[in-house]
TIFI-816666 format. One line per 10 residues: number of its first residue (from 1); their letters; for each residue x, y, z of C-alpha. Coordinates in nm, 2 decimals, padded with zeros to 4 digits, always signed. Layout:
// TIFI-816666
NUM) a) X Y Z  ...;
This chain:
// TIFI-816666
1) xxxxxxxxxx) -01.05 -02.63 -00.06  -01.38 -02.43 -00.06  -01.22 -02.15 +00.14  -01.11 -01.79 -00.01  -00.98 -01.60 +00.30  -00.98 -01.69 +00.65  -00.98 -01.35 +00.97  -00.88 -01.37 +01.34  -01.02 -01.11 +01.54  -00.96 -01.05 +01.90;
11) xxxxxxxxxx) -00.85 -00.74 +02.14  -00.57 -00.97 +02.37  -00.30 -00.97 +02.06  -00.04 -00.81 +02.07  +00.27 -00.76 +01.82  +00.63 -00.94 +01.99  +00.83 -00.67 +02.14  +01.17 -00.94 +02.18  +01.35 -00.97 +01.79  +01.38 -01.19 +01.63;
21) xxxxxxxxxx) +00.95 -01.26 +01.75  +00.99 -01.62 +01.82  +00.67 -01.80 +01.93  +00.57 -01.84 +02.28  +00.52 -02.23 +02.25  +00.72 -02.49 +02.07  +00.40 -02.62 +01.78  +00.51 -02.97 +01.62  +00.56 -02.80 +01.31  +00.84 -02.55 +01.46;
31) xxxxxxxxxx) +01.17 -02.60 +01.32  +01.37 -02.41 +01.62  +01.48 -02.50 +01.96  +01.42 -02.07 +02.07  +01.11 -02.00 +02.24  +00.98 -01.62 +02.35  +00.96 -01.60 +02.70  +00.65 -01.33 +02.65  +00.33 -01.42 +02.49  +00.35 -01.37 +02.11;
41) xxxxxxxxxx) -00.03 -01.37 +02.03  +00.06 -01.21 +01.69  +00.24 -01.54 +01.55  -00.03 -01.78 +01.73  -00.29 -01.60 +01.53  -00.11 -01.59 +01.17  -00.09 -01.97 +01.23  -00.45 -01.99 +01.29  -00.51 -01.84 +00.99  -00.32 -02.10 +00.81;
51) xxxxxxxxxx) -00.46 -02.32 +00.97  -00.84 -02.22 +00.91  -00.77 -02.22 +00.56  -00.72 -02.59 +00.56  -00.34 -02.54 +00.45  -00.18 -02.89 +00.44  -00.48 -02.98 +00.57  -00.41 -03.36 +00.63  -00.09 -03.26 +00.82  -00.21 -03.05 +01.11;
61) xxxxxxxxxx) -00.08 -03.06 +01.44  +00.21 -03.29 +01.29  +00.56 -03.21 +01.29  +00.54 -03.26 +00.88  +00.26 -02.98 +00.86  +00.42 -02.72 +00.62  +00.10 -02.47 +00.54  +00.28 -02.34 +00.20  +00.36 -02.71 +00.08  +00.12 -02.64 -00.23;
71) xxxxxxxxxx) +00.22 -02.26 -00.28  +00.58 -02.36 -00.26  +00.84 -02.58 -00.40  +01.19 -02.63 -00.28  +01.45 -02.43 -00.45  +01.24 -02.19 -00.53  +01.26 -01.76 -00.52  +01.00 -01.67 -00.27  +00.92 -01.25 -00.24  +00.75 -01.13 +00.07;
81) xxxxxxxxxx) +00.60 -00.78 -00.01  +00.52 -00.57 +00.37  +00.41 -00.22 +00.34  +00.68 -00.05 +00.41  +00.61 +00.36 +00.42  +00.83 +00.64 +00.52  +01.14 +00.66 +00.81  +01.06 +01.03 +00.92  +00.74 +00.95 +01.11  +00.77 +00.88 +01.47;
91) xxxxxxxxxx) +00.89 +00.51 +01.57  +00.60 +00.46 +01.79  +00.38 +00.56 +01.49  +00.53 +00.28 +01.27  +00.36 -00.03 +01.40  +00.00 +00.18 +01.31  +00.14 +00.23 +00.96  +00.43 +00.02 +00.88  +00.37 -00.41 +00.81  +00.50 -00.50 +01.19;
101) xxxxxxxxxx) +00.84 -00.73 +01.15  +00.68 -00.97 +01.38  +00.41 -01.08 +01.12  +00.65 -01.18 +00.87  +00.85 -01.34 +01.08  +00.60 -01.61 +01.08  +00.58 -01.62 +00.72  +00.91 -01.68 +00.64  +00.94 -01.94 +00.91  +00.68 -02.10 +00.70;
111) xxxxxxxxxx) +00.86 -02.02 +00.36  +01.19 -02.18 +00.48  +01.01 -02.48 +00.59  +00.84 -02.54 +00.24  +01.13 -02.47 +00.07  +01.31 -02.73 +00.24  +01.57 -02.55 +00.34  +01.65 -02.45 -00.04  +01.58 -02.16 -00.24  +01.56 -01.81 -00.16;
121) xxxxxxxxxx) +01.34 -01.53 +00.02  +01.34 -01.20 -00.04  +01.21 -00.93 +00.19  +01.13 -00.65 +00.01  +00.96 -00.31 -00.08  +00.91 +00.02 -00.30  +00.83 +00.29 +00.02  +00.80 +00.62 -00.04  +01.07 +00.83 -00.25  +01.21 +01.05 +00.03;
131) xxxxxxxxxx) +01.25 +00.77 +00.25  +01.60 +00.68 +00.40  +01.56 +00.31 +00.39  +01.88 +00.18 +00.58  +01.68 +00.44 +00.88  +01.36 +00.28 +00.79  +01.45 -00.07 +00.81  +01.65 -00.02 +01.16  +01.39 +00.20 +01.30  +01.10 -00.06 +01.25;
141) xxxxxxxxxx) +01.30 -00.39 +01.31  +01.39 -00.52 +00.96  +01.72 -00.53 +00.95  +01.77 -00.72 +01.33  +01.49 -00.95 +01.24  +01.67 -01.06 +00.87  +01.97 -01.10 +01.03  +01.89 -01.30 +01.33  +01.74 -01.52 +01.09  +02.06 -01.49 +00.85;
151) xxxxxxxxxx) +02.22 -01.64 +01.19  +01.97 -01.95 +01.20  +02.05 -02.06 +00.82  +01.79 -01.93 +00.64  +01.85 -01.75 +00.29  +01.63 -01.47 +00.33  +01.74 -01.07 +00.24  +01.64 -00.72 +00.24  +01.59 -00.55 -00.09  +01.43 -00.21 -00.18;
161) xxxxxxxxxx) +01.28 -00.18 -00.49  +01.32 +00.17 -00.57  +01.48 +00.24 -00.91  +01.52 +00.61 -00.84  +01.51 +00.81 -00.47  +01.41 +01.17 -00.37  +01.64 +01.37 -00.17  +01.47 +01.59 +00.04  +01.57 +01.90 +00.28  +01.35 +02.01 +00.48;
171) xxxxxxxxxx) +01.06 +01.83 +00.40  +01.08 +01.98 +00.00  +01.20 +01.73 -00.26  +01.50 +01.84 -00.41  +01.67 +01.63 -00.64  +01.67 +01.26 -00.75  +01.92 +00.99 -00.74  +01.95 +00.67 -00.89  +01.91 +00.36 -00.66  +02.29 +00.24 -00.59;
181) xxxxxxxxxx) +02.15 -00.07 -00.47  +01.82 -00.26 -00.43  +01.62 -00.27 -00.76  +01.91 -00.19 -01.02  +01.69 -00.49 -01.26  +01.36 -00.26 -01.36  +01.09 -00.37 -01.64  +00.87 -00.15 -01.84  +00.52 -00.29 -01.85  +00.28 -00.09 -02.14;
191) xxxxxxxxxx) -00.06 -00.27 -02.03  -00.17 -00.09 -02.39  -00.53 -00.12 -02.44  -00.53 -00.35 -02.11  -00.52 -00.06 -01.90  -00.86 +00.13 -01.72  -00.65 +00.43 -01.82  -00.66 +00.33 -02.22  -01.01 +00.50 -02.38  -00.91 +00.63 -02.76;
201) xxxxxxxxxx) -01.25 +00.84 -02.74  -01.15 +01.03 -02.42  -00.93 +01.34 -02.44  -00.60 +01.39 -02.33  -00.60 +01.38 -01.99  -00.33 +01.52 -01.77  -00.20 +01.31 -01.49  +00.00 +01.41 -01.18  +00.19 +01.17 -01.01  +00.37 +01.10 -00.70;
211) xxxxxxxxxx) +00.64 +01.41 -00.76  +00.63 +01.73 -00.94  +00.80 +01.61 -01.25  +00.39 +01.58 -01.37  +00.49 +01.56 -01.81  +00.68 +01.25 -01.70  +00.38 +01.08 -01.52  +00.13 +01.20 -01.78  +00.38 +01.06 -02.10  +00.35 +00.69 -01.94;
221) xxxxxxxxxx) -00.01 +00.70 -01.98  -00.12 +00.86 -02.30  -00.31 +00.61 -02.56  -00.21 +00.27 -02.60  +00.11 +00.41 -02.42  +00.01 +00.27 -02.03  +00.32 +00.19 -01.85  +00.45 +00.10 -01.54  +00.82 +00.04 -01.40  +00.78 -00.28 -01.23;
231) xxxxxxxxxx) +01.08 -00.47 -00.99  +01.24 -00.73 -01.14  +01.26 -00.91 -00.87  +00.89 -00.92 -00.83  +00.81 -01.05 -01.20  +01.13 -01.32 -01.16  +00.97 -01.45 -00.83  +00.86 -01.80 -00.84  +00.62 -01.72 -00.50  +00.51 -01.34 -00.40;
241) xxxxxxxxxx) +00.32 -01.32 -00.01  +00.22 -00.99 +00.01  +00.20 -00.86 +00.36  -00.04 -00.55 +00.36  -00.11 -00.30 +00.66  -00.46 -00.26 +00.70  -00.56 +00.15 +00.71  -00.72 +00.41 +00.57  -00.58 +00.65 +00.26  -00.66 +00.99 +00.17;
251) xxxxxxxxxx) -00.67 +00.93 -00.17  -00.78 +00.52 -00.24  -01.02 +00.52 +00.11  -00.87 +00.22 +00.22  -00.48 +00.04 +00.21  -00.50 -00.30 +00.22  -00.43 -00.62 -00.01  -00.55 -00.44 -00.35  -00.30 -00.08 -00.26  -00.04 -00.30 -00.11;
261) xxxxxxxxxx) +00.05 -00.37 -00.52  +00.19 +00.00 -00.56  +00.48 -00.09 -00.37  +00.55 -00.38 -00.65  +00.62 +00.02 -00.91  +01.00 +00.15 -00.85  +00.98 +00.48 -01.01  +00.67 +00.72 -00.90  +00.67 +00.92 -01.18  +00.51 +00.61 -01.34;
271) xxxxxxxxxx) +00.19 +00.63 -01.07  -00.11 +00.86 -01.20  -00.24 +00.97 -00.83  -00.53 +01.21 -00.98  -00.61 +01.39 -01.33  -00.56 +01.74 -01.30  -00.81 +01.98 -01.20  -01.13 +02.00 -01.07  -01.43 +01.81 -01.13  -01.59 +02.08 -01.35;
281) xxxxxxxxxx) -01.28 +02.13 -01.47  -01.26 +01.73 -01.65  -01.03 +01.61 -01.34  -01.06 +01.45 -00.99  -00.83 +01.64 -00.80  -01.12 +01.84 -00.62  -01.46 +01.92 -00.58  -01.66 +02.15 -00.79  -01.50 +02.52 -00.80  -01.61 +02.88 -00.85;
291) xxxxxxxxxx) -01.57 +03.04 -01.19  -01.31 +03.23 -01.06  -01.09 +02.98 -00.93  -01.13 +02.81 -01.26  -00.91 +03.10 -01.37  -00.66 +03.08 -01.10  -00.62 +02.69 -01.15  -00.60 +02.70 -01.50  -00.29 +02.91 -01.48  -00.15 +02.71 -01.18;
301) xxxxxxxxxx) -00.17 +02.40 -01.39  -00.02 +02.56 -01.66  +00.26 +02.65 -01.46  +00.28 +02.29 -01.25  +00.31 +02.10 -01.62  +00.54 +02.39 -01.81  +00.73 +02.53 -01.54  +00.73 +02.33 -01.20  +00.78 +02.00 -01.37  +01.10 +02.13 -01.53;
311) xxxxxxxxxx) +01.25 +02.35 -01.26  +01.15 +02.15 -00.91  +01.50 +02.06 -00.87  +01.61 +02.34 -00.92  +01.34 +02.65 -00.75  +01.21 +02.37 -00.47  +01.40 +02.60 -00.18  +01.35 +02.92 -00.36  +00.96 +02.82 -00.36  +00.93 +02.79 +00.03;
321) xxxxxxxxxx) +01.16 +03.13 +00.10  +00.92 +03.29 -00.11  +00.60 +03.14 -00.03  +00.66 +03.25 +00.35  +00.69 +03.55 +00.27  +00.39 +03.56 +00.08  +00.22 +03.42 +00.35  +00.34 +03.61 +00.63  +00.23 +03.94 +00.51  -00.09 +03.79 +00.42;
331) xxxxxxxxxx) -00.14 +03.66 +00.79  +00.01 +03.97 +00.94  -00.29 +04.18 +00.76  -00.56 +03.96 +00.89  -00.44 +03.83 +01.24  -00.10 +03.96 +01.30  +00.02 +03.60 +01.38  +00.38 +03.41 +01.37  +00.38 +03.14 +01.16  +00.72 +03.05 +01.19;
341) xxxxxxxxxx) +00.60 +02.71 +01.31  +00.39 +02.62 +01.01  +00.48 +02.34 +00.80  +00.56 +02.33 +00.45  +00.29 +02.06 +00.41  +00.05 +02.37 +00.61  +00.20 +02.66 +00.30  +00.14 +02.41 +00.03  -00.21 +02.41 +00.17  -00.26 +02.72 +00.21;
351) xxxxxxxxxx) -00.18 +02.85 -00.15  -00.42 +02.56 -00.27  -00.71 +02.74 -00.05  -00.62 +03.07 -00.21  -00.59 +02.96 -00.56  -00.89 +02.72 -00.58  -01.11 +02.79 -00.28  -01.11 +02.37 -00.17  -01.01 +02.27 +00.13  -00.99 +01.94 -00.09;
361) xxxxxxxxxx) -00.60 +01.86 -00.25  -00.38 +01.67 -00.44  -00.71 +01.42 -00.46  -00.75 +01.36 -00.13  -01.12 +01.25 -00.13  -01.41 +00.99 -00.25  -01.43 +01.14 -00.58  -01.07 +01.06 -00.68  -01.11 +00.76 -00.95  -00.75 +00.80 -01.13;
371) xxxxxxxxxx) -00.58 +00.60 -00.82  -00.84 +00.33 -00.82  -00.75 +00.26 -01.17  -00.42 +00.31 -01.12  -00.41 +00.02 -00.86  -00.60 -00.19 -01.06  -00.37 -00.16 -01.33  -00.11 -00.30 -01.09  -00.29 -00.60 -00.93  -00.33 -00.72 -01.33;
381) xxxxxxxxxx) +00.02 -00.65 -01.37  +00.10 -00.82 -01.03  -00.11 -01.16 -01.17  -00.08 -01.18 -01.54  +00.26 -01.08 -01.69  +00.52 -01.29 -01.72  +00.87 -01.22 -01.61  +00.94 -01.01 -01.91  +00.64 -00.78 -01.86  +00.40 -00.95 -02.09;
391) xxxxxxxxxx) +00.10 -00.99 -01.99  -00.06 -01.33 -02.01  -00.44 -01.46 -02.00  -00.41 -01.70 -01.70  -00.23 -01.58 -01.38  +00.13 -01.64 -01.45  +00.30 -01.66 -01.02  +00.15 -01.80 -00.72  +00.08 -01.57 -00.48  -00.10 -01.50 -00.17;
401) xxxxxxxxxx) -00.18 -01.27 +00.10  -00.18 -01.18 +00.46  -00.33 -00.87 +00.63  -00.15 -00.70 +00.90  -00.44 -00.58 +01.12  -00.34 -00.55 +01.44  -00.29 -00.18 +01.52  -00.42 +00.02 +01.21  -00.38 +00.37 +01.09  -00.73 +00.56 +01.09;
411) xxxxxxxxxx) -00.84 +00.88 +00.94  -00.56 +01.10 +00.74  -00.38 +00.81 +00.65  -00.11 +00.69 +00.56  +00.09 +00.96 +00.75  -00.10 +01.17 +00.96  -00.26 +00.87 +01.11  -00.48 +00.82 +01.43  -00.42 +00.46 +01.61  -00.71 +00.19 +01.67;
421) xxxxxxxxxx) -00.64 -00.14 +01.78  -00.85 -00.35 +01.52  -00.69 -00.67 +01.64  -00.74 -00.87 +01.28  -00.56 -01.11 +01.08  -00.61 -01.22 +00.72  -00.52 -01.42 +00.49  -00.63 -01.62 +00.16  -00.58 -01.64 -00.19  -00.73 -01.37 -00.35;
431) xxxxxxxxxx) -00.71 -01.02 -00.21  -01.03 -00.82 -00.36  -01.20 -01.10 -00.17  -00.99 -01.03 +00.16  -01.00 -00.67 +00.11  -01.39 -00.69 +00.03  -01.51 -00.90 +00.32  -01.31 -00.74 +00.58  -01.46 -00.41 +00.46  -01.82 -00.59 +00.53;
441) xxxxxxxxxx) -01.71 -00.72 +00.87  -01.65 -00.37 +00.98  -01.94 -00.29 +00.87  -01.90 -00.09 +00.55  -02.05 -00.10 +00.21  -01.75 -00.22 -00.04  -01.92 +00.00 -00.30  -01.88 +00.34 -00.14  -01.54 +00.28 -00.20  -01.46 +00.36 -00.54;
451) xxxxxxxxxx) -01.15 +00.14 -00.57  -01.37 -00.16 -00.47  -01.66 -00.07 -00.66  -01.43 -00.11 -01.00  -01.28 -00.41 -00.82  -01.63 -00.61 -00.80  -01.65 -00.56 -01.16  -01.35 -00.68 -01.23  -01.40 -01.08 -01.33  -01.04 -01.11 -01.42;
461) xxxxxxxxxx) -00.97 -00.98 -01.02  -01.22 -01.18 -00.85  -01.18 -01.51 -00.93  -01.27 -01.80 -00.66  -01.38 -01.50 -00.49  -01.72 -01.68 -00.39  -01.61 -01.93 -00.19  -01.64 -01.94 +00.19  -01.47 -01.68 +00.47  -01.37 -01.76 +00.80;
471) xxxxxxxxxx) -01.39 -01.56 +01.11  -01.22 -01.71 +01.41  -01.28 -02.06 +01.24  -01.64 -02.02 +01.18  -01.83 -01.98 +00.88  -01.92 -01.60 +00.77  -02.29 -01.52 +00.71  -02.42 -01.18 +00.55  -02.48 -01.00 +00.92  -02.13 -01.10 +01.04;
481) xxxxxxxxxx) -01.96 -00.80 +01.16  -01.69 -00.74 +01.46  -01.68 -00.42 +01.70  -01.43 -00.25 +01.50  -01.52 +00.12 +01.33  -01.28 +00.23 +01.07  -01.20 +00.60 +01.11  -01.22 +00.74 +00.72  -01.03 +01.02 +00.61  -01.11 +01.42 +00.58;
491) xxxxxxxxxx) -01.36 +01.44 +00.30  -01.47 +01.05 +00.29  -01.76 +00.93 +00.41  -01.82 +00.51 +00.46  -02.15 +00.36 +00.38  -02.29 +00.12 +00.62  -02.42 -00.26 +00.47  -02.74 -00.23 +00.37  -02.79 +00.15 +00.44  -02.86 +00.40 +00.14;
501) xxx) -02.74 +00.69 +00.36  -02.37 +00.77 +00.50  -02.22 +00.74 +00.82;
């Protein structure tokens, strides 16, 4: 097979609306009597997929075809890795954000078939730490879909990977609890020298993670200390599919196949998601700053890494009463204004703006290299170590991907995400290939990216990545590019093919 990844593109799908998203047509291969009565587009064009990739290839359009018959062996433990996110946005917002149910439907239809109606399949994800994810799974379908297919025979289940969970009021993180259920099994990965964070001439840098508890993120990853707390389940899998959403991120530019992998980590404080400070400051969390705000940060960091990180628990509620206070008198001076309605999200911007004088945060823009490497770190994890965390020098699980496209989340993503109807589907082998060509078919320089600017240099990462790519069964040539316009996030800018300038 001289194929690497294989797109469908086209305006007229749609995701099912009717769970549990059975096809529209009985195909040879189809193993169930149920038919939708609506047109389910989004499972006709995952099959395509499978189909341009030359899966089984002597075996299409038979009843014996079985597209994972080479990835998958009966009796096997088969993991299938959506993006799962938060449970507090708004339902309608989920299919922009959220892997849509109806996509992996197909996929396990196709699991269960290889596996020969033996073995196992796991459903399964690490979404964010505040998110409730009995809510989350009900609210987006999950839990309806796994069961009606629980009902048909098929061994499949929902796990969350999460080895420890936030509990938040009010928006403001709280407290953490241990994971009752889901990922109880956790491994320890120290990638040692292996990791893009491992350079014994740099200084000590200081790392901030996914919570406030910032010595805990920055102790992982000091020296030939680089580790990460990977699921079990994951590393024991004899077969991992992951299912990525396609959208844009504040911090990595894009989420697709290569970002999908941080959902593989259980405990965020293990996730560097910037280095401290800004640029002239040694770190990538903003732009360049005044003198003056150097000062200010300065002392906020030193408060965020000997203070905050011990006390969040503890001051979280104390910090918001206060900081509205603050605020209000500030805003009554200037513009005597309510702001009862502000957000937390809107204070914790605000003091930013006061103390550093960005509009930039929390490394919300192109010059943010710490979670590039970061998820780079993860993809090697995610292909080379062995179930005990060891990492090995040829790939040690069979895996393979397939991109949720459909409806994406543009701009401010992953949360505060504008809709666009994309209308892709991916798949293939090799995800910095996926992730790389559907970046050129939208017209964007992979290179302006600095995730994927690491990732091309990356031989390890890029294997078999030269071979052909398919788009809507033909061949892709270098000006091959579909009507879609990816929305980038506040303080990105995407470079067009070709073009030295920005859009």
């Amino acid at each position: 097979m001289n194929i690497s990844a294989a797109f469908r593109y086209g305006n007229e799908a749609e995701y099912g609306n009717v769970i549990p998203y059975d096809p529209d047509d009985i195909y040879p291969e189809y193993e169930y009597k149920t038919v939708s009565k609506e047109k389910n587009r989004i499972y006709e064009n995952v099959r395509k997929v499978l189909i341009d990739l030359e899966l089984d290839k002597n075996n299409i359009g038979t009843k014996a075809w079985s597209p994972f018959r080479d990835l998958i062996s009966p009796g096997e433990v088969v993991v299938i890795k959506p993006n799962l996110v938060l449970d507090m946005q708004k339902t309608d917002m989920q299919k922009y954000t959220t892997t849509h149910p109806s996509v992996v439907r197909v996929i396990i239809d196709y699991c269960w078939k290889a596996l020969e109606h033996h073995g196992m399949i796991i459903v399964g994800d690490a979404p964010s730490a505040e998110a409730d994810f009995q809510r989350l799974i009900e609210i987006t379908g999950y839990q309806k879909l796994i069961k009606e297919m629980q009902m048909r025979g098929v061994r499949v289940e929902l796990q969350d990977f999460r080895a420890v969970k936030v509990v938040s009021q009010n928006g403001i993180w709280t407290g953490e609890q241990k994971a009752e259920e889901g990922c109880s099994d956790k491994v320890i990965v120290n990638l040692r020298k292996q990791s893009l964070f491992y350079n014994e001439h740099r200084k000590h840098q200081k790392y901030h993670g996914g919570g406030y508890d910032i010595r805990q993120t920055t102790l992982h990853h000091t020296n030939d200390r680089q580790e990460y707390c990977i699921a079990k389940t994951v590393l024991e899998a004899d077969v991992v599919i992951s299912v990525p959403k396609l959208k844009t991120h504040r911090k990595a530019g894009l989420t697709c196949c290569l970002k999908n992998l941080v959902g593989i980590n259980c405990d965020k404080n293990y996730l560097p998601h910037f280095t401290m400070g800004s640029s002239n400051m040694g770190g990538d969390e903003m732009p360049f700053i005044q003198k003056k705000n150097i000062r200010y940060m300065s002392v906020y960091n030193f408060l965020r890494e000997n203070v905050i990180a011990y006390t969040w628990k503890y001051i979280g509620g104390i910090s918001v009463s206060l900081l509205n206070k603050i605020e209000k008198k500030e805003v009554q001076k200037k513009y005597v204004a309510s702001i009862t309605e502000k957000s937390d999200a809107d204070r914790a911007k605000w003091l930013h703006l006061k103390l550093s004088g960005s509009t930039v945060s929390a490394g919300a823009w192109q010059g943010n290299r710490t979670i590039a490497k970061m998820i780079l770190d993860l993809n090697k994890i995610f292909l080379y170590c062995d179930q005990n965390g060891k990492l090995q020098q040829n790939r040690t699980r069979k895996v393979f991907y397939v991109v949720d496209g459909l409806w994406a989340g543009m701009g401010n993503g992953p949360v505060d995400a504008i809709p666009v109807k994309t209308g892709i589907v991916g798949a293939g082998y090799n995800g910095a290939a996926i992730d790389i060509e559907l970046l050129k078919l939208c017209n964007i320089d992979p290179s302006c990216i600095p995730l994927y600017k690491k990732a091309m240099k990356s031989k390890w990462l890029c294997e078999n990545s030269d071979r052909d790519h398919l788009l809507n069964g033909k061949k892709i040539v270098e000006n091959t590019v579909i009507p879609v316009k990816l929305i980038p996030p506040d303080n990105w800018q995407y470079k067009e093919k070709g073009k030295k300038g920005y859009q």
